[in-house]
N, CA, C and O atoms as a CHARMM CRD file, in Angstrom:
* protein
*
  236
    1    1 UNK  N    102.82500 135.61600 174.86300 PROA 1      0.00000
    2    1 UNK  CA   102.49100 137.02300 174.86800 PROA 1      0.00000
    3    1 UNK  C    101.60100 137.41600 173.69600 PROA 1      0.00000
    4    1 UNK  O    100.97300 138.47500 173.73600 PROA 1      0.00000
    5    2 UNK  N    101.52100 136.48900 172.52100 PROA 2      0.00000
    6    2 UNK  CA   100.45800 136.76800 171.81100 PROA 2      0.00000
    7    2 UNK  C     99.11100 136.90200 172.09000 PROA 2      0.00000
    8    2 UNK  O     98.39400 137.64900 171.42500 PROA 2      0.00000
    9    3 UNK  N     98.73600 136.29000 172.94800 PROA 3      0.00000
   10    3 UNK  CA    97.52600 136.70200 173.73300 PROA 3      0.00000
   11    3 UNK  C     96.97800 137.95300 173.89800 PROA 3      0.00000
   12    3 UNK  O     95.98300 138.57400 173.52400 PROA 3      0.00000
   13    4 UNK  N     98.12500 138.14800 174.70100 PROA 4      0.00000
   14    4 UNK  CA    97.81200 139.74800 175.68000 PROA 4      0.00000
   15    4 UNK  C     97.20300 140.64900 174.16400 PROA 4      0.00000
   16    4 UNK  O     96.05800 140.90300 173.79000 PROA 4      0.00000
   17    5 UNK  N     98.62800 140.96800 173.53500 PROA 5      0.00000
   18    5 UNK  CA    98.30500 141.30700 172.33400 PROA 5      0.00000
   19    5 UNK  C     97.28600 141.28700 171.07100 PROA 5      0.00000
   20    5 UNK  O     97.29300 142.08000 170.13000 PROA 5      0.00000
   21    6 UNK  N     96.42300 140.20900 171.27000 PROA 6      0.00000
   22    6 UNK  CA    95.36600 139.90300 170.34300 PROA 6      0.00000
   23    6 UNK  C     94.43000 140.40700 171.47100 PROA 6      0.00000
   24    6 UNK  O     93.63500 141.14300 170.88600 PROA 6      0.00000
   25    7 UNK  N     94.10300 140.38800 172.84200 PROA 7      0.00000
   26    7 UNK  CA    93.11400 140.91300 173.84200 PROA 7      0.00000
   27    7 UNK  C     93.42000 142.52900 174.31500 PROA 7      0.00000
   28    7 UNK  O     92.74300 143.10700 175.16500 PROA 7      0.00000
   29    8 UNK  N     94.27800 142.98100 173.77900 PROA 8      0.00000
   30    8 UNK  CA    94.25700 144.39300 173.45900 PROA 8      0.00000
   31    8 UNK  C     93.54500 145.51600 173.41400 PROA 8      0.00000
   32    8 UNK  O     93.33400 146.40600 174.23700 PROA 8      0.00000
   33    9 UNK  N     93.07800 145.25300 171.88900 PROA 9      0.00000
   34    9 UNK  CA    92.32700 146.00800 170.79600 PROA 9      0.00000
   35    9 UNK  C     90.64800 146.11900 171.58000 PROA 9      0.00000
   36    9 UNK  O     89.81000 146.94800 171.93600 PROA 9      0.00000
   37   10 UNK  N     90.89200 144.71700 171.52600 PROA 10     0.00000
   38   10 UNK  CA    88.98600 144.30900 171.70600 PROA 10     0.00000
   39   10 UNK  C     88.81000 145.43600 173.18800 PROA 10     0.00000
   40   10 UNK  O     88.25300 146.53400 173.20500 PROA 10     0.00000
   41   11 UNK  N     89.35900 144.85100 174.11300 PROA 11     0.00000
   42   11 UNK  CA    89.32300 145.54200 175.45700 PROA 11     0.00000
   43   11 UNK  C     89.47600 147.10800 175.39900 PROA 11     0.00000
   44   11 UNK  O     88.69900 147.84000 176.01300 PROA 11     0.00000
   45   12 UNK  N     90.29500 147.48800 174.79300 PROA 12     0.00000
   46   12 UNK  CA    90.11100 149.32000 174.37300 PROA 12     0.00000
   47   12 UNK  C     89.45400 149.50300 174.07300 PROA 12     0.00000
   48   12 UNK  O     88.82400 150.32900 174.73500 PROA 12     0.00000
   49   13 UNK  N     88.65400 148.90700 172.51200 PROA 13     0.00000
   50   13 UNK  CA    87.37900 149.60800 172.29300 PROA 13     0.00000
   51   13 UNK  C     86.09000 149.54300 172.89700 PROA 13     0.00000
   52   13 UNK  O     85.14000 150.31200 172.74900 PROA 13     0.00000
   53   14 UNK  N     86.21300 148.29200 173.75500 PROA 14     0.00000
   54   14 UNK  CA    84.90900 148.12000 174.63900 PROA 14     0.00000
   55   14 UNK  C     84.97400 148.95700 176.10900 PROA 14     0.00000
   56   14 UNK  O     84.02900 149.15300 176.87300 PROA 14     0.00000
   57   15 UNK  N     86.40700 149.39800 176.27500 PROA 15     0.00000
   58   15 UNK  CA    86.29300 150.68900 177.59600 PROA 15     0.00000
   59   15 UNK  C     86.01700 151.72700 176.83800 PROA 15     0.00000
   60   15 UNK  O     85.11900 152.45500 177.26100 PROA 15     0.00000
   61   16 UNK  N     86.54800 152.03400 175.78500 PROA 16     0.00000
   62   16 UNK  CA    86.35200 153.42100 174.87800 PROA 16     0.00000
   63   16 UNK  C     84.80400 153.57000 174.54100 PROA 16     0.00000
   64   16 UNK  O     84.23100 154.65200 174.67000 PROA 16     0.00000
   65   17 UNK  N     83.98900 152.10300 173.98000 PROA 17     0.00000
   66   17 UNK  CA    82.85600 152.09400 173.71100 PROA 17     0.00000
   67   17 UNK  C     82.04200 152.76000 175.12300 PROA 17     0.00000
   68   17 UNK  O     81.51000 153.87000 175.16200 PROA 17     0.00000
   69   18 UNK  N     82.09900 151.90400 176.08400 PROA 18     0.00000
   70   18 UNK  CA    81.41100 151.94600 177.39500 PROA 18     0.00000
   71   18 UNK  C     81.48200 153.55400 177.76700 PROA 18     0.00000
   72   18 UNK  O     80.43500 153.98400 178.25100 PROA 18     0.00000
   73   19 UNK  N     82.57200 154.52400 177.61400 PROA 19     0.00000
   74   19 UNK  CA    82.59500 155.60100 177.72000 PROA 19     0.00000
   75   19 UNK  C     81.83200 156.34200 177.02900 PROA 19     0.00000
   76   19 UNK  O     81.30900 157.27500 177.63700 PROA 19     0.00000
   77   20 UNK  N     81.63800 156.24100 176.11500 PROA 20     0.00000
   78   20 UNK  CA    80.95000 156.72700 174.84500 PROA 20     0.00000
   79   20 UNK  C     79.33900 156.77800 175.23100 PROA 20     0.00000
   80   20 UNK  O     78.60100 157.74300 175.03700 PROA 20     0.00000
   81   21 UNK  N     78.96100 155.47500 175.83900 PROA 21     0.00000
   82   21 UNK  CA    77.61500 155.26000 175.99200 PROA 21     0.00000
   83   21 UNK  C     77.41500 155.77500 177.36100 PROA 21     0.00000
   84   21 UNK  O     76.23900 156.05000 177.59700 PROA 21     0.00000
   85   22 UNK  N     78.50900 156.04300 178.63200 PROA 22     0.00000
   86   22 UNK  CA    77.89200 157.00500 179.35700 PROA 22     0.00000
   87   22 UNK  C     77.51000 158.42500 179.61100 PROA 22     0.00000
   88   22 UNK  O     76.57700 159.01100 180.16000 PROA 22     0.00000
   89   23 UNK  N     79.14800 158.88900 178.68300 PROA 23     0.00000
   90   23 UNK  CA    78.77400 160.36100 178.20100 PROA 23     0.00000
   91   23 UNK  C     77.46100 160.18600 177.60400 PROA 23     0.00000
   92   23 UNK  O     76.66700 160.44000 178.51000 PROA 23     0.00000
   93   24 UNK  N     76.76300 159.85600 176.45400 PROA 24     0.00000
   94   24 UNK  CA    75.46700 160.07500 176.15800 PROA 24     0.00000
   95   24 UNK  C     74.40800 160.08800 177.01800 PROA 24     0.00000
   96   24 UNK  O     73.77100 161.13800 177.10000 PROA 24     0.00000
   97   25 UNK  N     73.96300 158.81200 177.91600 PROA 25     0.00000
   98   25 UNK  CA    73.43000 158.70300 178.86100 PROA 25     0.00000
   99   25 UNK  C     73.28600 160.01400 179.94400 PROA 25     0.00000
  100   25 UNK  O     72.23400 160.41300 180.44500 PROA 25     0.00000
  101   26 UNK  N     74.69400 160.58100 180.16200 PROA 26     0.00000
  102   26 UNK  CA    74.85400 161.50900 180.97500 PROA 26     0.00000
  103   26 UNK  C     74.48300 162.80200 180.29900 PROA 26     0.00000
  104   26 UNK  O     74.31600 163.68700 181.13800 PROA 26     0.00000
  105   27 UNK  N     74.26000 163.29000 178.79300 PROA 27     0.00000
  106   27 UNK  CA    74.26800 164.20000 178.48100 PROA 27     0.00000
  107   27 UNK  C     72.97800 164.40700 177.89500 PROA 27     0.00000
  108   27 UNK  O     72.59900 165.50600 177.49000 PROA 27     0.00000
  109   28 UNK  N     72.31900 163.38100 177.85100 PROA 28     0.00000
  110   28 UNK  CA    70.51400 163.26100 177.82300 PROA 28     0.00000
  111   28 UNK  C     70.07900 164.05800 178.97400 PROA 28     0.00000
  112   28 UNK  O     70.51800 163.97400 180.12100 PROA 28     0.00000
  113   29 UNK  N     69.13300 164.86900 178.51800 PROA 29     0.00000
  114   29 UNK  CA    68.26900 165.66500 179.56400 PROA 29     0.00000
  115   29 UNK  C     68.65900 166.45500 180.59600 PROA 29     0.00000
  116   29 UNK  O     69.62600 167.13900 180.26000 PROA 29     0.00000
  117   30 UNK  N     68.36200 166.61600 181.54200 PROA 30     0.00000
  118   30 UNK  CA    69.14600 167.81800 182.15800 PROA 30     0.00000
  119   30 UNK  C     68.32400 169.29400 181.89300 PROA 30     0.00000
  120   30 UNK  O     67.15800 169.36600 181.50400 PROA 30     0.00000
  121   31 UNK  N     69.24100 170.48700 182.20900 PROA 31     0.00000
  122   31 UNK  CA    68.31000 171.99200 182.84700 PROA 31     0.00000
  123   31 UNK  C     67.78200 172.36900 180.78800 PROA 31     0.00000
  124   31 UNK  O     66.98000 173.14400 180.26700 PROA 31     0.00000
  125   32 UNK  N     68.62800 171.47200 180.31400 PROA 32     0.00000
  126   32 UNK  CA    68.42900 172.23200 178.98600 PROA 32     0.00000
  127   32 UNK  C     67.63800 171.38100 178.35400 PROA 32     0.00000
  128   32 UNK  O     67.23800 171.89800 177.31100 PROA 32     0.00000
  129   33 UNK  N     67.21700 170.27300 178.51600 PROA 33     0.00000
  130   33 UNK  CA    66.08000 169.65000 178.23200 PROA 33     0.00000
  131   33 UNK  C     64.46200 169.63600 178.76700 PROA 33     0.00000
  132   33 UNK  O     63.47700 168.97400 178.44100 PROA 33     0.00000
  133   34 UNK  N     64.70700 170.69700 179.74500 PROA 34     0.00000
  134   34 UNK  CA    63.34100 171.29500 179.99400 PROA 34     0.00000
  135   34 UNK  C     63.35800 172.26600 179.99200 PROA 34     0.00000
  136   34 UNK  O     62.61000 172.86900 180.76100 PROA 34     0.00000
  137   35 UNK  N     64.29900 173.02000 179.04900 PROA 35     0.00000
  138   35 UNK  CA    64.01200 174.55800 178.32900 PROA 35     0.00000
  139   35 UNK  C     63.62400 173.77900 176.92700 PROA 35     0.00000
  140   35 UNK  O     62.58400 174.10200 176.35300 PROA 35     0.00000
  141   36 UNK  N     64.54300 172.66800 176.34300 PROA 36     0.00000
  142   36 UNK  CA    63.61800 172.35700 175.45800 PROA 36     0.00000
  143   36 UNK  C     61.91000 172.06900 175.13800 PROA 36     0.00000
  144   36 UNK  O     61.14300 172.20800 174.18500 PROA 36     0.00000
  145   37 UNK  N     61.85300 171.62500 176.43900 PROA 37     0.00000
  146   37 UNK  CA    60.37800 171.16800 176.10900 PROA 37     0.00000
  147   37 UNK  C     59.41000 171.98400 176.42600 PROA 37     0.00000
  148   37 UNK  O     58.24600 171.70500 176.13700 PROA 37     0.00000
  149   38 UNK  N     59.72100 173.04000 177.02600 PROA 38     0.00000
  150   38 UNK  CA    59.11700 173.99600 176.96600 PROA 38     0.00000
  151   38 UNK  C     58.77600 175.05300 175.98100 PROA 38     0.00000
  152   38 UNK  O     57.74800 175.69400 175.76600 PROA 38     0.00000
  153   39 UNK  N     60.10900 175.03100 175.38400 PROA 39     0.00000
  154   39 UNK  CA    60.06000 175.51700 173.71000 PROA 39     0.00000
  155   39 UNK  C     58.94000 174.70200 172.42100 PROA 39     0.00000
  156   39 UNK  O     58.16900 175.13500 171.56500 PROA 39     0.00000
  157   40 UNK  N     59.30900 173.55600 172.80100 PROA 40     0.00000
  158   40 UNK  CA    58.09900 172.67500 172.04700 PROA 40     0.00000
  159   40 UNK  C     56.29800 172.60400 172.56500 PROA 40     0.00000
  160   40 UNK  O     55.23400 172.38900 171.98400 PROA 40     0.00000
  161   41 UNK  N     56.75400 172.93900 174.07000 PROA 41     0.00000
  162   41 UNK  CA    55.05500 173.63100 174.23800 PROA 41     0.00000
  163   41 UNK  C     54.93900 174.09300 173.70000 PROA 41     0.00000
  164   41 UNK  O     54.34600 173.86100 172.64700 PROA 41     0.00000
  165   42 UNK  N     55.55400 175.33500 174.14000 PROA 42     0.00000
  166   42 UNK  CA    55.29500 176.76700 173.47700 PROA 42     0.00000
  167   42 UNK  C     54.78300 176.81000 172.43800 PROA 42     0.00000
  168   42 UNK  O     53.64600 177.23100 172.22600 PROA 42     0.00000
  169   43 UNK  N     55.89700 176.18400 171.27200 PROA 43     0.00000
  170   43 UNK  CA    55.37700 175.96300 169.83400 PROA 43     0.00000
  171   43 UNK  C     54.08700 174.92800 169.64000 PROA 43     0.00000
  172   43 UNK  O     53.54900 175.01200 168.53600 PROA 43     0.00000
  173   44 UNK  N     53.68400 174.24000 170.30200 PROA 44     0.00000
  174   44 UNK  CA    52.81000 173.45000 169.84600 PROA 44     0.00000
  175   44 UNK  C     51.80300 173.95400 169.99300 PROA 44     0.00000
  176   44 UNK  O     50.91000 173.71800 169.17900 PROA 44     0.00000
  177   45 UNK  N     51.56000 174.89800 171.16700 PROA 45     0.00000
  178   45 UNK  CA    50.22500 175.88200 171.41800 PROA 45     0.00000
  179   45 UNK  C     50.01300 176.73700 170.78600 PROA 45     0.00000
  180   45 UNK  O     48.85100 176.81000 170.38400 PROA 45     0.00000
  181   46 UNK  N     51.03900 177.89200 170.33300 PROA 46     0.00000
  182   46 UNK  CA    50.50400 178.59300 168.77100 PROA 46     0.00000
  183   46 UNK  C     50.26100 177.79700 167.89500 PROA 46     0.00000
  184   46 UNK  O     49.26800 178.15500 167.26100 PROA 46     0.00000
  185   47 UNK  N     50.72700 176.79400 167.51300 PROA 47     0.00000
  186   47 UNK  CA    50.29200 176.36900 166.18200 PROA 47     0.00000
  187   47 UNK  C     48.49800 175.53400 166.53500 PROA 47     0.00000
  188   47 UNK  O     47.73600 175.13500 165.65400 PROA 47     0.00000
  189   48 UNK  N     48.27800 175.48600 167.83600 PROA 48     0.00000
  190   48 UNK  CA    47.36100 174.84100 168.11800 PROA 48     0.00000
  191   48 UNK  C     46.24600 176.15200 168.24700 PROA 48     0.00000
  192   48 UNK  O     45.10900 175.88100 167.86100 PROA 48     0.00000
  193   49 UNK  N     46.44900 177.35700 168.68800 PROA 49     0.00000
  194   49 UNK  CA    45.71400 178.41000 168.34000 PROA 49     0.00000
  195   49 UNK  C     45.74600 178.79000 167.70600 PROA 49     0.00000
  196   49 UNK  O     44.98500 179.75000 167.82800 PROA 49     0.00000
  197   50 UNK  N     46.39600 178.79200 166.37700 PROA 50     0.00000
  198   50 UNK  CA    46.74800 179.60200 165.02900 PROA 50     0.00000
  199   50 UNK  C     45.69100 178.25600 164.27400 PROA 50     0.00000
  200   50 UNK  O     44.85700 178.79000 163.54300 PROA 50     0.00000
  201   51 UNK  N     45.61900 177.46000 164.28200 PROA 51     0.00000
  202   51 UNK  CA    44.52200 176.55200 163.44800 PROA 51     0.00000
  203   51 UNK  C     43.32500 176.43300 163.81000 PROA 51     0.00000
  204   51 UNK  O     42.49500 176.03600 162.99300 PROA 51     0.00000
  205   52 UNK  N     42.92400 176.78000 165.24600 PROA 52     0.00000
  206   52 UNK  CA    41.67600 176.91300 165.75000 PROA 52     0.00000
  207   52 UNK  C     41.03000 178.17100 165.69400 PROA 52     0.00000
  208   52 UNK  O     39.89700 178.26200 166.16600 PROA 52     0.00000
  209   53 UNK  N     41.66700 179.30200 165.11000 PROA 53     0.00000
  210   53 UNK  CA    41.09300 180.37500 164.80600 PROA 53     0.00000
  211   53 UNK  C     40.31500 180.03500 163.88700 PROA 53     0.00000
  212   53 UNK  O     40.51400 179.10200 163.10900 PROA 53     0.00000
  213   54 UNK  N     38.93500 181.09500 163.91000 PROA 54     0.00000
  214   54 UNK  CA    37.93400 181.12300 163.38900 PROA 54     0.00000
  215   54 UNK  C     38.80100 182.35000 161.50300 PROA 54     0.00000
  216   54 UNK  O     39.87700 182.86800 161.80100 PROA 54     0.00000
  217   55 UNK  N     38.50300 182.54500 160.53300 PROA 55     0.00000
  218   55 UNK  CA    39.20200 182.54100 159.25200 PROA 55     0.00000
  219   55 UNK  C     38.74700 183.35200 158.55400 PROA 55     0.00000
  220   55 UNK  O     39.28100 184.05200 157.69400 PROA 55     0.00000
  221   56 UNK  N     36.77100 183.23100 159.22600 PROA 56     0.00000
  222   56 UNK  CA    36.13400 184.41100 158.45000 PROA 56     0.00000
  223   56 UNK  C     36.00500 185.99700 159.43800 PROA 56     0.00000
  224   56 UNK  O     35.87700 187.14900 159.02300 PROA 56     0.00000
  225   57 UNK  N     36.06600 185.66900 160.33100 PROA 57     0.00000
  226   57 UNK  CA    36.52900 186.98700 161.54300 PROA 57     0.00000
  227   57 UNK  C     35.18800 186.86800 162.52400 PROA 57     0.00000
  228   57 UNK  O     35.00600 187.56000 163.52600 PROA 57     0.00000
  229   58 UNK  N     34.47600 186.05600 162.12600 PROA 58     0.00000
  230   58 UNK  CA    33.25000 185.82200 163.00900 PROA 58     0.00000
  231   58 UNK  C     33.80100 184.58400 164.26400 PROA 58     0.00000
  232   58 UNK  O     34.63700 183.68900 164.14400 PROA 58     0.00000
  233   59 UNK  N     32.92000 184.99300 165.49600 PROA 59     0.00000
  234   59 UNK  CA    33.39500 184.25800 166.43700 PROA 59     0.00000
  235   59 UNK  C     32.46500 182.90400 167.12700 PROA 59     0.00000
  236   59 UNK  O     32.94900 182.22000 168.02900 PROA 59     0.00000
């Protein structure tokens, strides 16, 4: 029965692990990861028209 007992531990943390790595998997991307990236448009285009403005007021 020492066996079982030494194959225990290992086996819990590798179902516990495996869980771990699908919640993540599963919690990558999704409706709120393309509100994110839309937020990072967003932002990337003002800052992309805010530097391409002309500085002296002439066009």
């Amino acid at each position: 029965m020492e066996y079982v007992s030494a194959l225990v531990p290992p086996v819990v943390m590798a179902v516990f692990f495996g869980g771990l790595i699908v919640t993540i998997v599963k919690t990558q991307g999704g409706a709120n990861k393309a509100k994110e990236d839309a937020a990072v448009d967003a932002a990337l285009a003002r800052a992309e028209n805010t530097r391409q403005a002309p500085r002296d007021g002439t066009a």
